[in-house]
C-alpha positions as CSV (number, residue, x, y, z in Angstrom):
1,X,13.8,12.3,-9.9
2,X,11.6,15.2,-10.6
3,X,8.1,15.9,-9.2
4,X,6.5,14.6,-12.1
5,X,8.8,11.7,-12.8
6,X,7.9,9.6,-9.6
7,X,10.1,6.5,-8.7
8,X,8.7,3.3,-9.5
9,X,8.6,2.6,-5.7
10,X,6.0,6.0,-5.4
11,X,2.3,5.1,-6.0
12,X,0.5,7.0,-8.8
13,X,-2.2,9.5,-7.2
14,X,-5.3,7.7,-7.5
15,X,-3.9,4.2,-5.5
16,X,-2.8,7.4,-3.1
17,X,-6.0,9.1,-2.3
18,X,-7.8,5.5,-2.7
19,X,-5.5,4.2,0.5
20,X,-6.6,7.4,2.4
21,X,-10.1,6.8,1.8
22,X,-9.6,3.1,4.0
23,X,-7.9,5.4,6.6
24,X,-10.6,7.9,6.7
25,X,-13.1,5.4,6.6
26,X,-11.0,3.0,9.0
27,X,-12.5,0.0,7.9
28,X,-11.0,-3.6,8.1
29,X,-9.3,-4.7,4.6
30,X,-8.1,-8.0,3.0
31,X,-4.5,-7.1,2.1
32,X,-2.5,-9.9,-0.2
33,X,2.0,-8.6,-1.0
34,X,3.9,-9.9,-1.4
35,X,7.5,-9.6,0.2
36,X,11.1,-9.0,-1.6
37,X,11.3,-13.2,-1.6
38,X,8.4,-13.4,-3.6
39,X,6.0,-15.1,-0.5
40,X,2.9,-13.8,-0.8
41,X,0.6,-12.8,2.7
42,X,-2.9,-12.4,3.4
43,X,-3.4,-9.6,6.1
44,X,-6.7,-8.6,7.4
45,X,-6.8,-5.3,9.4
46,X,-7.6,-1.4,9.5
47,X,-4.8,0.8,7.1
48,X,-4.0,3.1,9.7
49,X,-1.5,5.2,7.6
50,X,0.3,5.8,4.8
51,X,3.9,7.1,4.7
52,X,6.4,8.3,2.2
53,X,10.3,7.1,3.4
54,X,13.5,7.8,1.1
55,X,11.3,7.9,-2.0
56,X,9.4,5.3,-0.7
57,X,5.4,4.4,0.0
58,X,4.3,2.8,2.7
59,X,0.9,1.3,4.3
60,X,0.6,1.2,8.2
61,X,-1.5,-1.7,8.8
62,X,-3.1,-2.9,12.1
63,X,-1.0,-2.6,15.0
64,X,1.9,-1.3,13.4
65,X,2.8,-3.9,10.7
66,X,4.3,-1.9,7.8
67,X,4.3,-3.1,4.0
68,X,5.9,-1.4,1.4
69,X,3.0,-0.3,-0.8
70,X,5.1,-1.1,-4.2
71,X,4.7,-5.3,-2.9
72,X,0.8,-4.8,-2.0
73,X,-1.3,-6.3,-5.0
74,X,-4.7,-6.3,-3.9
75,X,-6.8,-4.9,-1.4
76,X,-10.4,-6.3,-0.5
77,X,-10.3,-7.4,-4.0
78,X,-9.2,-5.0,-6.0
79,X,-5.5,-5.0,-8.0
80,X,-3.0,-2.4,-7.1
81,X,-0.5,-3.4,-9.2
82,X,-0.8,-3.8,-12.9
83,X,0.7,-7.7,-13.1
């Protein structure tokens, strides 16, 4: 892949800088993934990273709990994804 063909796992720019704003800000967050089995979680807790792996995104959440950001599909609210 190229820089500016990203991977569908790689989130566009603006979900990017939007995830670093809860960081910055470190304030508490409704999170609802989903995981690869199609369950769908409700986590409530402080993003306290996020982290490119293998061409990957992820969100640090809490005390460590990492979600791959491509299975997150809201946060306090608001749709990441566009299904």
């Amino acid at each position: 892949m190229s820089a500016s063909t990203p991977s569908p796992a790689t989130m566009p720019w603006t979900v990017q800088q939007r995830l670093q704003e809860y960081v910055r800000a470190m304030k508490l967050a409704e999170i609802i993934y989903q995981d690869p089995n199609g369950q769908v979680y409700v986590v409530h807790g402080v993003i306290r990273d996020v982290l490119s792996r293998a061409g990957r995104d992820f969100v640090v959440v809490g005390k460590g709990q990492v979600v791959a950001a491509d299975h997150i599909m809201m946060i306090d609210g608001q749709r990441l994804t566009k299904e």
